[in-house]
C-alpha positions as CSV (number, residue, x, y, z in Angstrom):
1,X,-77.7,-41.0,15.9
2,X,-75.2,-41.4,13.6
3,X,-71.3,-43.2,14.3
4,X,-70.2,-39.7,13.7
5,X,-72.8,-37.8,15.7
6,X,-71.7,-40.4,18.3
7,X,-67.9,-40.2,18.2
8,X,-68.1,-36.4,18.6
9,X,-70.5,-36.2,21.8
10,X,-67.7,-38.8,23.3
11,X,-64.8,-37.4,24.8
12,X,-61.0,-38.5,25.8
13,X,-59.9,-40.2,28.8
14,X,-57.0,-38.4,30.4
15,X,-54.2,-40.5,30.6
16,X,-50.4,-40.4,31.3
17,X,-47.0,-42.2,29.6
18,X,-43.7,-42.9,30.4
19,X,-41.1,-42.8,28.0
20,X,-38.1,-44.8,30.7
21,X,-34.8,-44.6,29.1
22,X,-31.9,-46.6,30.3
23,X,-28.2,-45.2,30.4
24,X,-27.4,-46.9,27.1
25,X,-30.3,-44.7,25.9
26,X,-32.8,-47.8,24.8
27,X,-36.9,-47.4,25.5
28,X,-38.3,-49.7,27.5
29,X,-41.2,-51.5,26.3
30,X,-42.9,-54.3,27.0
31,X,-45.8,-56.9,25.2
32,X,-49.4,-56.2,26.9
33,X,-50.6,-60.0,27.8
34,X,-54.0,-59.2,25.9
35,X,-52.3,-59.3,22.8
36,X,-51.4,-63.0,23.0
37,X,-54.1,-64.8,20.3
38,X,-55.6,-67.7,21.8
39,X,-53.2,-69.9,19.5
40,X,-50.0,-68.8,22.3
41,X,-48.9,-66.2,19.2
42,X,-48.4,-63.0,20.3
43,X,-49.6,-59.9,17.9
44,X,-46.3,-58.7,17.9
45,X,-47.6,-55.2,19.0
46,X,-45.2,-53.3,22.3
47,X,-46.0,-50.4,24.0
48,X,-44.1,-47.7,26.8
49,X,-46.0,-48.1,30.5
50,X,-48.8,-45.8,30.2
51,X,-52.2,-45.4,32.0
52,X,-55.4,-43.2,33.3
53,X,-55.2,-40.6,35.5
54,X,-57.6,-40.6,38.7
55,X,-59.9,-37.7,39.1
56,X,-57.9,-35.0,41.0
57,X,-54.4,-37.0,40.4
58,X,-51.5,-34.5,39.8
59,X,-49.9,-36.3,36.3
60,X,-46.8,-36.4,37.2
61,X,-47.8,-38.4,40.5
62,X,-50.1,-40.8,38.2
63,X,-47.3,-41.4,35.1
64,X,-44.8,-42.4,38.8
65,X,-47.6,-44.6,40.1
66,X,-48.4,-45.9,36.0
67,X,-44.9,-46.6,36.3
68,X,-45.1,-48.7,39.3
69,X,-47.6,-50.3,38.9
70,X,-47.0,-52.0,35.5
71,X,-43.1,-52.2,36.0
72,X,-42.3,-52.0,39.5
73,X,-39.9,-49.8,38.7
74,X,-40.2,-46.9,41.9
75,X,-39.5,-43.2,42.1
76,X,-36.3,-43.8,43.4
77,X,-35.2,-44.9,40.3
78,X,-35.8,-42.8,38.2
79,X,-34.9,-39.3,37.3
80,X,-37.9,-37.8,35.0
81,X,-36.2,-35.4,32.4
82,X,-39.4,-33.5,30.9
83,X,-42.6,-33.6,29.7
84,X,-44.5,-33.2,26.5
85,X,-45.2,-29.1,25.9
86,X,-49.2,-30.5,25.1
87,X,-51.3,-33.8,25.5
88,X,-51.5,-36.3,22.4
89,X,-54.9,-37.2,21.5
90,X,-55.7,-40.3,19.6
91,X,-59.2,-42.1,18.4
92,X,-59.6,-45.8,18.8
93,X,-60.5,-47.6,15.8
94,X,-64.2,-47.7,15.2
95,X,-64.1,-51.4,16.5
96,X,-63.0,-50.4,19.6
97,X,-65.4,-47.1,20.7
98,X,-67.6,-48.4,23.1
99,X,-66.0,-51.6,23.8
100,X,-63.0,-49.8,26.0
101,X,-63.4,-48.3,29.0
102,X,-66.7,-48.5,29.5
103,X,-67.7,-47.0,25.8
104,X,-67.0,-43.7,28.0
105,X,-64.0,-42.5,25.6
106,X,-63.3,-42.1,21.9
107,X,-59.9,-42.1,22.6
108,X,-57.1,-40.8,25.3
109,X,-55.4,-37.6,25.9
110,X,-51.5,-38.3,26.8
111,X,-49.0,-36.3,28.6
112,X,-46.1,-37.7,28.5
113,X,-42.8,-38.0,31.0
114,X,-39.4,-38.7,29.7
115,X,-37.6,-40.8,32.8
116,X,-34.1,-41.9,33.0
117,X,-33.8,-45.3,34.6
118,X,-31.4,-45.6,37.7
119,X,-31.9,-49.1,38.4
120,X,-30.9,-52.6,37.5
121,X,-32.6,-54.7,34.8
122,X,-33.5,-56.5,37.9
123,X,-35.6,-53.8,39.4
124,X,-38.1,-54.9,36.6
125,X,-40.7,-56.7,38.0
126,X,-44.1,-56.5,35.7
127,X,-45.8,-58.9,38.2
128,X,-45.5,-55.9,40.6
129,X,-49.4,-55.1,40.0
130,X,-51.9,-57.6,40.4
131,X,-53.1,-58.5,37.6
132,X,-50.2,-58.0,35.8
133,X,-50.6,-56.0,32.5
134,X,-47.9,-57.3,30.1
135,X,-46.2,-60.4,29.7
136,X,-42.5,-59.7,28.4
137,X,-40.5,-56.4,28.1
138,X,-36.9,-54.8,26.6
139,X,-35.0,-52.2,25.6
140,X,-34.9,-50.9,22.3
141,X,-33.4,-48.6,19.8
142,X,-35.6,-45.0,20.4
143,X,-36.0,-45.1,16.3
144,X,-38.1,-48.3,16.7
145,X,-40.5,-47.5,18.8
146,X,-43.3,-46.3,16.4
147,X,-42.6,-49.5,14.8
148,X,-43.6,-51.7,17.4
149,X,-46.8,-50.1,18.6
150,X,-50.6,-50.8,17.6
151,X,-51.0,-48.9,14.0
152,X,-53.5,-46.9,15.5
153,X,-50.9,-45.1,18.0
154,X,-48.1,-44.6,15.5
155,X,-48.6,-40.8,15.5
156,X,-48.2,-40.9,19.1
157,X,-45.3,-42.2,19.8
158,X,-43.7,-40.3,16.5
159,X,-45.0,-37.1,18.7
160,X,-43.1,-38.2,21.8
161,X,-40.0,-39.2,20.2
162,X,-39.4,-36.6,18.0
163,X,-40.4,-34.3,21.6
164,X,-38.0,-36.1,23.4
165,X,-34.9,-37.0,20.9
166,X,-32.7,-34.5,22.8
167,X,-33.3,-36.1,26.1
168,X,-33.0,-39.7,24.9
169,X,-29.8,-38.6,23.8
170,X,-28.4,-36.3,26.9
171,X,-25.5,-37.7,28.9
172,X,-26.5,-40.0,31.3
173,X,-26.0,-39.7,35.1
């Protein structure tokens, strides 16, 4: 069977994403700890918190728990302000398919949450979830954030900004 014939009989893994926006409307993102090379330099790649979706999760309750789980940052802190109209699809690079998620997946199917954060910087904690997923985090200019992801999910987060501008922008609480 062919890489092509093979990619197309693959399907996408359902997933969720967070776009948390403080009051000062920055995007959190934060540096996944398997991008650090084994020389201690990191790829330089960030992403928003973003995850799969069990079977039979509502999405909204799985981008909360995503949330959670890879910044500790709770429900209570947040205020979710929308969500994208349709899901996002991306491939992986062909170096990737079959070496993610069990080779189940050519690539994920977002919906996305736009969340204003509540809280303190201190409410961070990305050890919250054993193992921890990412190793450092901040707040950055919205405009920036297709900048700083893997090449592969420009497009994505393009799609989510450009969906979300508005909201970014809104008057905070």
């Amino acid at each position: 069977m062919s890489k092509d014939a093979q990619m197309k009989e693959l399907g996408y893994r359902p997933c969720v994403g967070v776009m948390l926006v403080n009051t000062h409307s920055k995007v959190f993102v934060a540096e996944r700890l398997d991008s650090r090379h084994g020389n201690g330099h990191t790829s330089g790649f960030w992403q928003m918190p973003q995850g799969g979706v069990d079977k039979g999760e509502d999405l909204q309750e799985a981008a909360l728990r995503e949330l959670a789980e890879e910044t500790g940052v709770g429900a209570d802190k947040v205020t979710l302000l929308g969500q994208t109209r349709e899901p996002i699809r991306y491939d992986l690079p062909d170096e990737l398919i079959g070496k993610l998620w069990k080779g189940k997946y050519r690539g994920q199917e977002q919906v996305w949450y736009c969340a204003r954060f509540l809280g303190d910087d201190a409410d961070i904690d990305l050890e919250a979830h054993d193992p921890p997923e990412f190793s450092q985090w901040k707040w950055i200019d919205p405009e920036r954030l297709p900048d700083v992801i893997v090449p592969f999910k420009k497009h994505v987060y393009q799609a989510v900004l450009e969906e979300f501008r508005a909201l970014v922008f809104a008057d905070t609480p």
